[in-house]
N, C-alpha and C positions, 0 to 999 in steps of 0.2 A: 342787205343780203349781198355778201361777194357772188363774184365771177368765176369758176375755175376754168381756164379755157385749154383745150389742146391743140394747140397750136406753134407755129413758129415765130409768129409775130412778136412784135415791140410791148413786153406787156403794160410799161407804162402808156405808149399811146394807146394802146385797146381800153384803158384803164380811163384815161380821157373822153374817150368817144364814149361808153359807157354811161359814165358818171360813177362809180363807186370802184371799188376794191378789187384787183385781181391778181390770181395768182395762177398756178397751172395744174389742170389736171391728166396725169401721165398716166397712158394706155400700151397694151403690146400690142395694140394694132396700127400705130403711129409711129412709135419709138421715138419721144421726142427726150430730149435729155431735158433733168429740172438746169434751169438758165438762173431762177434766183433762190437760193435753198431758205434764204432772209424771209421770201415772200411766203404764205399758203400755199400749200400742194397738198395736193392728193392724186391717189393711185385706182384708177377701174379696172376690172377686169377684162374687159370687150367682151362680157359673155352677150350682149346685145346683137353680136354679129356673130362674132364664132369664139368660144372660151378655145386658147392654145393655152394647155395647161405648162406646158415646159417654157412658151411665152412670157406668161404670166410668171412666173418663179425665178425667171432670167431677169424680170425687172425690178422685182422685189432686192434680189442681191446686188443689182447694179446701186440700187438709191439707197441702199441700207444704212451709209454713212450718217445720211444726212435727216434722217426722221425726228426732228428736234421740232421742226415745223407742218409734220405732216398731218391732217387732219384727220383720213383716214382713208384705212385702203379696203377696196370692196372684198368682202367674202365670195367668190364664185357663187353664180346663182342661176338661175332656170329662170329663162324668162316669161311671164306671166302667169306664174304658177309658185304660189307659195310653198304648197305641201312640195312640193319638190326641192324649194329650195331651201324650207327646213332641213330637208334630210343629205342636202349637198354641205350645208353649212357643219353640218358633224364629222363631217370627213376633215372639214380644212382650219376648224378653231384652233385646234393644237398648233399646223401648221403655221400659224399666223401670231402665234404667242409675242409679245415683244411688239407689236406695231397696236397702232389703233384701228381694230376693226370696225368695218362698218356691215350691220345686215342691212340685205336688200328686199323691201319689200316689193311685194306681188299684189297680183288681182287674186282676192280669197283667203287672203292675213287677216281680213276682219273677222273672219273665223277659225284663228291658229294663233299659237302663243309667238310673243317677239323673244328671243331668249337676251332680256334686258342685262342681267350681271356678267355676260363677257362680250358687252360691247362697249365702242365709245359713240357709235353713232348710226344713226338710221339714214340709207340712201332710197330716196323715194323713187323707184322703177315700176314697171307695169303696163297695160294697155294705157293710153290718153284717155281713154273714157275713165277707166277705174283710177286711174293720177287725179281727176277735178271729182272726183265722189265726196260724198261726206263721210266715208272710210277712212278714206286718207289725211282730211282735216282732225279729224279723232285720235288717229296716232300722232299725227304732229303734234297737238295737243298733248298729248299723254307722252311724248319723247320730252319734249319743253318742260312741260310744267311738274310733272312726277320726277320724272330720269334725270334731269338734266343733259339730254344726249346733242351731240350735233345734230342737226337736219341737214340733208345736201337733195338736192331735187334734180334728176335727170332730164335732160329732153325739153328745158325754158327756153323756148327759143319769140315771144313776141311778148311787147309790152305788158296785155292783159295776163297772160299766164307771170309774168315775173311777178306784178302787182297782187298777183292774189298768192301768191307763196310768200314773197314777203310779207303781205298781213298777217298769214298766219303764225310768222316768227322763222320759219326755214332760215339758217345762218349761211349756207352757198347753195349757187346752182350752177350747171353747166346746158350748155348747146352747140348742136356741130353748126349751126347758122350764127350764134356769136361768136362762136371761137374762129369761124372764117369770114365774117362780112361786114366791114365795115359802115352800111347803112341798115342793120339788123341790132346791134350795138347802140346808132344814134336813136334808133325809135325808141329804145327802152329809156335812154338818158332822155328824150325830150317825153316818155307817156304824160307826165302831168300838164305840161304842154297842150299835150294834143289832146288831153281830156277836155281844159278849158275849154280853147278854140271851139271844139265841137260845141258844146254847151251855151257860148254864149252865139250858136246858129241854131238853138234848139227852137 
């Protein structure tokens, strides 16, 4: 499972510290420009904090050049709330034609349709309780094994949550504690590490 970070940092050393793959993921609440267009990126919308919708569309046309390696860019979305963000997502598919969208799932998708033929990928958002549900293992499943969709997982910010989206097959995640900390980064490169240890003081 890559890294997407947003950030200003060296992504090869983040990449190190880590242990796997990273590339960047660019928000209008940061403004960080893409540094390698070579590596993965991807585009959120910061509706997490505050959606600036003319934010948002100012960054879309800044990186437009370079979508050869973009993974994908978030659909604006309502946070923690599906049925909402179903019906935010009909406003902006048109507008998003030509990039690879991503929906963002919510707490209460496991009772709403994903609209699977005009996406490329599923961004897993929501409450933390409803992220580690068996909801949300279910659609990852069903994006993986049916769809063949990206998975990108929000908000991985410690060992244990990395490890259990990676098992489930999620292809990237992102964190504001990975994308800024470099001993937040070494615990997820040493979890197996620190799984042993533990075990053999069991």
């Amino acid at each position: 499972m890559i890294a997407l970070l947003d950030n200003g940092q060296d992504l090869e050393t983040c990449a190190g510290e880590i242990g796997t793959e990273v590339g960047q993921l660019l928000t209008p609440l940061t403004r960080y420009r893409l540094r390698d267009p070579e590596k993965p990126w991807a585009i959120d919308n910061g509706a997490f904090s505050k959606f600036d919708r003319n934010a948002f569309l100012a960054l879309l046309k800044r990186e437009s050049k370079d979508k050869r390696n973009c993974k994908f860019v978030c659909a604006p979305d309502v946070v923690a709330s599906a049925a909402r963000t179903l019906e935010v997502y009909e406003l902006w598919k048109f507008a998003l034609q030509g990039w690879p969208v991503a929906f963002v799932v919510q707490d209460g998708q496991e009772n709403l349709p994903i609209p699977w033929k005009t996406i490329e990928a599923i961004f897993v958002g929501g409450t933390t309780s409803w992220k580690e549900s068996a909801h949300v293992e279910r659609i990852i499943r069903t994006a993986k094994d049916h769809f063949g969709k990206w998975v990108h997982v929000g908000r991985v910010n410690t060992p244990d949550r990395y490890e259990h989206f990676e098992r489930l097959g999620a292809d990237s995640c992102d964190g504001s504690g990975l994308a800024r900390y470099t001993h937040m980064r070494q615990a997820i490169a040493n979890r197996n590490a620190q799984e042993k240890l533990f075990a053999e003081h069991v």
